[in-house]
C-alpha positions in Angstrom: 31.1 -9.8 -15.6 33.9 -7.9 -13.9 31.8 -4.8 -13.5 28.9 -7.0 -12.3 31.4 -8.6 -9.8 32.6 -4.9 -8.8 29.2 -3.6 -8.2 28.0 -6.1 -5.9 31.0 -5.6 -4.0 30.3 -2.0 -3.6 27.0 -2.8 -2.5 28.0 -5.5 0.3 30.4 -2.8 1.4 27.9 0.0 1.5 25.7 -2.4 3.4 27.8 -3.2 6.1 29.4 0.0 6.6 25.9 2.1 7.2 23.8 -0.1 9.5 21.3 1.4 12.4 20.0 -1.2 14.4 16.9 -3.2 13.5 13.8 -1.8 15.3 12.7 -3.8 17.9 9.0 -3.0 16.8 8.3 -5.5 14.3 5.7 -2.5 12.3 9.3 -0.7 12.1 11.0 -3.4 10.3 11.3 -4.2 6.5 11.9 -6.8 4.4 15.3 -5.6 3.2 16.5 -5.1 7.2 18.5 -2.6 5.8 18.7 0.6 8.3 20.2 3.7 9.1 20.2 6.7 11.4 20.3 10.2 10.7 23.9 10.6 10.6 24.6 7.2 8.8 22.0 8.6 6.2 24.3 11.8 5.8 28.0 10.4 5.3 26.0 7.5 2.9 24.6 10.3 0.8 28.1 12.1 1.0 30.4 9.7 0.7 28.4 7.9 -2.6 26.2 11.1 -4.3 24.6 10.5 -7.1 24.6 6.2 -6.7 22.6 7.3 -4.1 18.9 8.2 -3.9 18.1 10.3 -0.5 13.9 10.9 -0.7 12.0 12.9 1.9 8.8 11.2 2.2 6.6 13.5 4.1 4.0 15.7 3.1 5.4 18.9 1.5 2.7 21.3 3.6 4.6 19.5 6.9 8.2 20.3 5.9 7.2 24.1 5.2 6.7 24.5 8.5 8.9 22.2 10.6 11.9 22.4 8.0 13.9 20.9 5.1 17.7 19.3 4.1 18.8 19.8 0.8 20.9 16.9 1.2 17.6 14.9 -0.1 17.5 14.2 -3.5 13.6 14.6 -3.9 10.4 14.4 -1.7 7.8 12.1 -2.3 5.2 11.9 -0.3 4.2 8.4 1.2 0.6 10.2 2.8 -1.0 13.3 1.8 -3.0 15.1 4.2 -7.0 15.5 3.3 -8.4 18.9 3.8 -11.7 18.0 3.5 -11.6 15.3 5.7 -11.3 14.2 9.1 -8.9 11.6 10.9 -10.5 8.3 12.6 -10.8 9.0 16.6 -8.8 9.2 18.9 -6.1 11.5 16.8 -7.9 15.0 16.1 -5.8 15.8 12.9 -7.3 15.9 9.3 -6.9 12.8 7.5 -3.7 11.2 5.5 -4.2 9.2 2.3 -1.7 7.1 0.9 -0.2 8.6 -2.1 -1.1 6.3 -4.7 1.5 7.5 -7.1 4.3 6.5 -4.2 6.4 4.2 -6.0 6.0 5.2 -9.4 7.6 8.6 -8.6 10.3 6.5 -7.1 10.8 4.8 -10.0 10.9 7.6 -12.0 13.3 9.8 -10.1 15.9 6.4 -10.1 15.2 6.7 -14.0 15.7 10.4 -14.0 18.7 9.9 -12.4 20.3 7.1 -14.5 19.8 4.9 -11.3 18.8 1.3 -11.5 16.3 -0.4 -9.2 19.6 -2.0 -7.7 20.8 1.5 -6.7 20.6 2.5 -2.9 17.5 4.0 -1.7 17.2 5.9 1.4 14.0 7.1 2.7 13.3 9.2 5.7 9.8 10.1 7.4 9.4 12.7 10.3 10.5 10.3 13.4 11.2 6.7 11.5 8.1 4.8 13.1 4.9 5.2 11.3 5.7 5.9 7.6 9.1 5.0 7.3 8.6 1.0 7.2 5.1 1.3 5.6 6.5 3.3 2.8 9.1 0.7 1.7 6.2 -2.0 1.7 4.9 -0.1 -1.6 8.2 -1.0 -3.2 7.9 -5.0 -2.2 7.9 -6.8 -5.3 9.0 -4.4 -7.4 12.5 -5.3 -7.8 14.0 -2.7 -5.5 17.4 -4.1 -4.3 18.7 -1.8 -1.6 16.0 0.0 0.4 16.8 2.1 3.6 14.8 3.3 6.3 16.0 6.3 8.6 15.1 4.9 11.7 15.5 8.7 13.6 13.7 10.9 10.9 13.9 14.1 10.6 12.8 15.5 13.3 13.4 12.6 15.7 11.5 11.3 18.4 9.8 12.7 21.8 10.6 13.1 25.0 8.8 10.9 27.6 9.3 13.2 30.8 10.1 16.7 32.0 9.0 20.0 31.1 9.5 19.7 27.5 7.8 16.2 27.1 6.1 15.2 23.8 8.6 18.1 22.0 10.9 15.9 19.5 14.3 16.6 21.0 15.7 12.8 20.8 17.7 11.8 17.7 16.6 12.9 14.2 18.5 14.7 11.7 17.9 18.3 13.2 19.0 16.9 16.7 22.1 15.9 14.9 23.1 19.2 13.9 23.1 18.1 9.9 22.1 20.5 7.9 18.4 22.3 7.2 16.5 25.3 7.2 13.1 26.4 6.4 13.9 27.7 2.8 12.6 24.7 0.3 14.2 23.6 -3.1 11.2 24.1 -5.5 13.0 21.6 -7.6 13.1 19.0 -4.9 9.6 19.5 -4.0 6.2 17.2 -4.8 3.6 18.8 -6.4 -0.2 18.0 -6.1 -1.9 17.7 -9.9 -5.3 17.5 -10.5 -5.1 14.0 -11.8 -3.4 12.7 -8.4 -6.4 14.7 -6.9 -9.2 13.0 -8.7 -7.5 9.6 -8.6 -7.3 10.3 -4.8 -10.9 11.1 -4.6 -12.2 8.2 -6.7 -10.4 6.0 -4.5 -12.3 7.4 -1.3 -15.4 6.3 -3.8 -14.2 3.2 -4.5 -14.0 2.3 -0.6 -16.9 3.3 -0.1 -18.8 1.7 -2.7 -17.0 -1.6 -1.6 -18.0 -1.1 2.2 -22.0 -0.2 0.9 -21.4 -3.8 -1.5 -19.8 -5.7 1.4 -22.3 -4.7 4.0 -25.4 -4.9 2.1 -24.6 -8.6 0.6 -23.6 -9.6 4.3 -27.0 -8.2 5.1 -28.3 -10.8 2.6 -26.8 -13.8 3.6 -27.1 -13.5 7.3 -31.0 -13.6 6.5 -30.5 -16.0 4.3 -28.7 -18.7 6.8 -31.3 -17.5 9.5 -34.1 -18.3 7.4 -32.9 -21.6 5.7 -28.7 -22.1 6.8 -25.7 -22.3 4.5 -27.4 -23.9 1.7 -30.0 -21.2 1.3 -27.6 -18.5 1.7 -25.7 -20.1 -1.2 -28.8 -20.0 -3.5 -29.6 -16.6 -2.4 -25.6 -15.6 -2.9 -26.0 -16.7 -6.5 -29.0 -15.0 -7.4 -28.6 -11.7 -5.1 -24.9 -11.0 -5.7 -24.3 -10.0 -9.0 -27.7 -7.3 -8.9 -26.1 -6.0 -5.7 -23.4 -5.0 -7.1 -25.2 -3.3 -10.5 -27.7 -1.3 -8.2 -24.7 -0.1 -5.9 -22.5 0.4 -9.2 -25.3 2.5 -10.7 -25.9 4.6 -7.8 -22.2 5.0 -7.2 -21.8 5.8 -10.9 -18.8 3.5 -10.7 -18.8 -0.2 -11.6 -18.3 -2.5 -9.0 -17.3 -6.7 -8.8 -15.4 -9.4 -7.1 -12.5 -11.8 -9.1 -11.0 -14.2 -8.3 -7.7 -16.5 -9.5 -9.4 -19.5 -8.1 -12.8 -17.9 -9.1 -16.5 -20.1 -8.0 -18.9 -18.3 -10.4 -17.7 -18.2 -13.9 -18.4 -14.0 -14.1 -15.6 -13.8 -11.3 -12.6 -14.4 -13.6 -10.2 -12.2 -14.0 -8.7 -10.1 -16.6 -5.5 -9.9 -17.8 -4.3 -6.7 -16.0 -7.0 -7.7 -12.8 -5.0 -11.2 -12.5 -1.3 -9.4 -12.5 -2.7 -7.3 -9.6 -3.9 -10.4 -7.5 -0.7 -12.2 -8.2 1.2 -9.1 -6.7 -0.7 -8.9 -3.9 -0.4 -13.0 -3.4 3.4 -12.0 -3.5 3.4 -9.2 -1.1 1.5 -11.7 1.0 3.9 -14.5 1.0 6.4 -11.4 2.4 4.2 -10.7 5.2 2.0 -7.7 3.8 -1.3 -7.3 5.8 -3.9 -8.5 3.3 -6.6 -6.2 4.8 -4.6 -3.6 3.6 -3.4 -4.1 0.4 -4.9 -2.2 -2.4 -4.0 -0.7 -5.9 -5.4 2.6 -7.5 -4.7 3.8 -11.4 -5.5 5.6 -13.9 -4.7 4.0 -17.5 -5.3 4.9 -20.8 -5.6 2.5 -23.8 -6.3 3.6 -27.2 -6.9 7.4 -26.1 -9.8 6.1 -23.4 -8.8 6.7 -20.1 -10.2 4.1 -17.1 -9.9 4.8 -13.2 -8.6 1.0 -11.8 -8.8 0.5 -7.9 -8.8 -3.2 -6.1 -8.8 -4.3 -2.9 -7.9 -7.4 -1.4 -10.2 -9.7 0.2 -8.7 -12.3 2.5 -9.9 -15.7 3.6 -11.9 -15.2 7.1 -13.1 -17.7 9.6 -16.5 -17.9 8.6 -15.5 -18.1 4.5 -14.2 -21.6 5.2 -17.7 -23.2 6.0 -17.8 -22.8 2.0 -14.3 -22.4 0.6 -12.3 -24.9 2.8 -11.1 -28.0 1.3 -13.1 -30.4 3.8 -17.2 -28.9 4.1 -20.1 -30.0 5.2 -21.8 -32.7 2.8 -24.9 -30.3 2.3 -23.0 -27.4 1.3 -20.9 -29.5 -1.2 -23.8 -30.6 -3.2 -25.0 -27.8 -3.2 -21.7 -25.6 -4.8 -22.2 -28.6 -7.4 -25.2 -28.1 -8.5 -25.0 -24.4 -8.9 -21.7 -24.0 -9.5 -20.3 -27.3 -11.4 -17.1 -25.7 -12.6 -16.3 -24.0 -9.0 -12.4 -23.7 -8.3 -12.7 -21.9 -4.7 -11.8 -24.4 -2.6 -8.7 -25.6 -0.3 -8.6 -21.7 0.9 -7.0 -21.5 4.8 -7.8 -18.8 6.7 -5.5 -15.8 6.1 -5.1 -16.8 2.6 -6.1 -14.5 -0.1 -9.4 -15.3 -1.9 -10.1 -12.7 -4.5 -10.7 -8.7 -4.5 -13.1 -6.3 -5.2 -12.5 -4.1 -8.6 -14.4 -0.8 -9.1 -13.7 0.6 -12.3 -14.7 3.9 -13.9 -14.2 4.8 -17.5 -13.3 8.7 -17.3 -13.7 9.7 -21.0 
C-alpha cells in the first residue's frame, strides 16, 4: 500500500513538474491534457530513464533524412507512407496509412521494458500538430495512464514570413540544440514485415469493399423511396441487403456485413470478438473520438487458422432517424413490425453509433 501511495506520488510530481501548455487547437489536445515541449521532453527522459518511455512516432524513411535523437527509447510509427499510392488533393505527397499495429507495439515495448501501462509515455511527431494528438487517441481506452504529447516535435514548426518562410526553424528538439544526428540506432528503429504489409493492404480492400457496399445499397434505397417512400425502401432494404453484400463479398473475395449491439435484422448480431470491438469504439466515443473515423484492423489466429478482421464504425446520420429514432412516422413503424418483429434499433440520436461494417477474410 505504501509503495502504491509512493508511486502515485511520483507520478503527481512528474506531472506537475513537466507541463507545456495546452494547445489552443482543440485537434492538438488529448484526453490525458498532459503536454510537454522539446526540452521538458529531454530533462523528463533524463531525470527518470528507464520509468520513462520516450517513442519517435514518425515514419522511419522521414527520420533518415531529416534526423534522429537517441534519447528515444523506440520509434513507432503512427503513419506509414504508401508508395504505391497517392495522397488526397490538395497535398502532392504519396499517401500515409495508419499503422495498424500502433498501440500494440506500444504495449509491447512498456512490456519489454518491465513498464506498466501506468508508466509515463512520451510521444513526439515531426512539429506536435498533426500526429502527435491523433496518435495518443489509439491508446484511449486502453488503460494508458500517463500519455505525453511533444507539442514542438522534432523538427519544430515553420516560419510564417521572411526569406526562409515555410523552413521549420521555430521550436522543436533540433531548434533546441538537444541532441541528434543523422546516424540511426538500428535497435531503436521500426521495421516493415510482410505481415504489417498485407494487413495494410487488406485494409485498403476492406475500405473499399465497404464504400462499393455503402454506395450500391444507397443506390437501392433512394430508388426505392422514389418509387414507393420509406416503407418501400424498407421492404426493398430487407430483401436487397444481405445479396448486396454476398455479390460484393464474392467479387472482392472478402466477406462483407453490417452488426449491430442494438441489431434490427436478426443476421446483424454480433459475435463475441465483433461486440468487444463496438463497445470500444462506443467508449472512444463517449471521449470524444470522431466516429467517422474509428476503425480496427487484425490479423488473429485460432486453432492454427489465421483470419484478417477490419470494422468500421457507422454512425447515426440525419436521415437514419426517419427509421431508427425513437418517435417515427406511423407507416414506417408498422412496417419495421411486420418485417422485423424482434427489431432493437431504435431510440438512436444523431451522432450516436449504430453498428459497423465487418469484412473478414480467412487467410489460410
Amino acid at each position: 500500500m505504501k509503495y502504491k501511495i509512493f508511486l502515485l506520488a511520483g507520478v503527481l510530481a512528474c506531472s506537475s513538474a513537466f507541463a507545456a501548455e495546452k494547445p489552443a487547437d482543440p485537434k492538438k489536445q488529448t484526453s490525458w491534457n498532459l503536454y510537454v515541449d522539446s526540452k521538458e521532453a529531454y530533462t523528463m527522459k533524463k531525470e527518470q530513464g528507464d520509468k520513462v518511455l520516450f517513442i519517435d512516432i514518425r515514419d522511419p524513411i522521414e527520420i533518415m533524412f531529416t534526423g534522429f535523437t537517441d534519447v528515444v527509447d523506440v520509434n513507432i510509427p503512427f503513419k506509414l507512407s504508401t508508395p504505391s499510392q497517392w495522397h488526397k488533393p490538395p497535398k502532392q505527397v504519396f499517401k500515409m496509412t495508419t499503422n495498424p499495429d500502433f498501440e500494440s507495439l506500444v504495449a509491447k515495448a512498456l512490456k519489454d521494458r518491465g513498464l506498466d501501462k501506468s508508466a509515463p509515455i512520451i510521444l513526439m511527431c515531426r512539429s506536435g500538430g498533426t500526429r502527435g494528438a491523433p496518435s495518443s487517441k489509439m491508446l484511449e481506452g486502453k488503460g494508458y495512464k500517463n500519455v505525453y504529447v511533444v507539442t514542438d516535435g522534432f523538427e519544430g514548426g515553420k516560419i510564417k514570413k521572411g526569406e526562409k518562410k515555410n523552413w521549420r526553424l521555430k521550436n522543436g528538439w533540433k531548434n533546441a540544440n538537444l541532441p541528434w544526428s543523422y546516424k540511426l540506432n538500428k535497435e531503436k528503429m521500426f521495421f516493415r514485415t510482410a505481415e504489417l504489409d498485407q494487413k495494410m493492404a487488406l485494409i485498403s480492400a476492406s475500405k473499399q469493399t465497404i464504400g462499393k457496399f455503402a454506395k450500391t445499397l444507397k443506390g437501392e434505397l433512394k430508388k426505392a423511396v422514389k418509387e414507393g417512400g420509406l416503407t418501400n425502401a424498407i421492404s426493398v432494404c430487407s430483401k436487397k441487403a444481405t445479396p448486396i453484400a454476398q455479390d460484393i463479398s464474392k467479387q472482392q473475395g472478402l466477406t462483407i456485413k453490417r452488426v449491430s449491439i442494438k441489431n434490427r435484422n436478426p443476421a446483424n448480431v454480433p459475435t463475441e470478438w465483433q461486440r468487444k470491438v463496438l463497445e470500444d469504439f462506443a467508449l472512444k466515443h463517449a471521449k470524444g473520438a470522431d466516429l467517422k473515423k474509428m476503425a480496427y484492423a487484425q490479423i488473429v489466429e485460432t486453432d492454427g487458422k489465421k483470419q484478417f478482421r477490419f470494422v468500421k464504425a457507422i454512425p447515426t446520420g440525419k436521415l437514419c432517424l426517419k427509421c431508427h429514432a425513437e418517435k417515427i412516422d406511423a407507416k414506417v413503424e408498422a412496417k419495421l413490425a411486420e418485417l422485423y418483429p424482434d427489431d432493437k434499433a431504435r431510440g438512436f440520436k444523431q451522432g450516436d453509433l449504430r453498428g459497423a461494417f465487418v469484412v473478414t477474410k480467412d487467410l489460410n
